[in-house]
N, C-alpha and C positions, 0 to 999 in steps of 0.2 A: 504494500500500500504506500501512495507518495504520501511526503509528510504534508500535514496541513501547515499553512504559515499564518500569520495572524492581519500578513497585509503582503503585496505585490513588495514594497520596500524591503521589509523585513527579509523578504525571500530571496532577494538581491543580496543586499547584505548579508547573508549565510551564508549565499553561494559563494561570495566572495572569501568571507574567513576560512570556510570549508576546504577551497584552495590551495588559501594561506596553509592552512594544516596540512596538506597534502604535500605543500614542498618545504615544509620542513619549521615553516617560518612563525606557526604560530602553535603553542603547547596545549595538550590533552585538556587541563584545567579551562584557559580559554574558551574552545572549544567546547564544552558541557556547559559554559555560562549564558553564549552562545547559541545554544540550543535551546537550553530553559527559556531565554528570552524573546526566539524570534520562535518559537513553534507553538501552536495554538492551544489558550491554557483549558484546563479541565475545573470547570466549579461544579459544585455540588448539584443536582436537579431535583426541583418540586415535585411531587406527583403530578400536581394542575400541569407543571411544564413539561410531563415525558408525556403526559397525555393529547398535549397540544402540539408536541414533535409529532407524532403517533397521526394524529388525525393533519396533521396538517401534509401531511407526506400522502395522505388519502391512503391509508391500510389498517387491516383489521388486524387484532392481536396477534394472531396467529401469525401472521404475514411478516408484520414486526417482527418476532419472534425468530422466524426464520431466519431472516435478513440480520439479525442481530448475533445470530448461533446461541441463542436460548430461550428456555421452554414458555410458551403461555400463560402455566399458571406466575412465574415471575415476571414479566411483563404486566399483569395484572396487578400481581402485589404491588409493583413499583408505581403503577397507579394508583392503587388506593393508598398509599402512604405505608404501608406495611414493611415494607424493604426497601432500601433504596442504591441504586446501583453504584458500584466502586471498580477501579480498574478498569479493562478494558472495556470492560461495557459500558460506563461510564463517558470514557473517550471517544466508543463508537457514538454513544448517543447524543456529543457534543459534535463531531463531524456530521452524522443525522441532520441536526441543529440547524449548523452552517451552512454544507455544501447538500443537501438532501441526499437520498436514497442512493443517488449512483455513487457516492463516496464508499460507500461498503459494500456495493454489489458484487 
């Protein structure tokens, strides 16, 4: 999957330190600063909000689900507030968010 960037700038600019790092010119630490900075951050989501990801992308749970690589009945929890997604799922659901469904197809 390409990385998400947080703006056309930012993406420039990475490609460019990324380089940097490449010939040598700019160290590891950098580079992860770098990263954390220009690649698109991950907040916490409401229920109200994965649900309005969800419908807003026009798919039914199940669909989601799929698209997401997890079960229905958690898609559901996450909507009613019962659980709330962490880790990848979380990240998929903020790419969702931004770039819609073709981002994780």
């Amino acid at each position: 999957m390409a990385k998400a960037y947080g703006s056309d700038a930012l993406a420039a600019v990475h490609e460019t330190v990324s380089d940097l790092a490449d010939a040598g010119l700019v160290d590891k630490k950098t580079m992860r600063r770098f990263d954390d900075m220009c690649l698109t951050s991950v907040e916490p989501l409401a229920a109200s909000e994965i649900r309005a990801i969800r419908e807003g992308v026009r798919v039914s749970q199940a669909v989601f689900a799929r698209y997401l690589n997890v079960t229905v009945s958690l898609v559901s929890q996450w909507e009613r507030g019962e659980k709330r997604p962490t880790g990848a799922s979380l990240k998929l659901l903020s790419l969702v968010k931004a770039k819609g469904l073709d981002a994780v197809a």
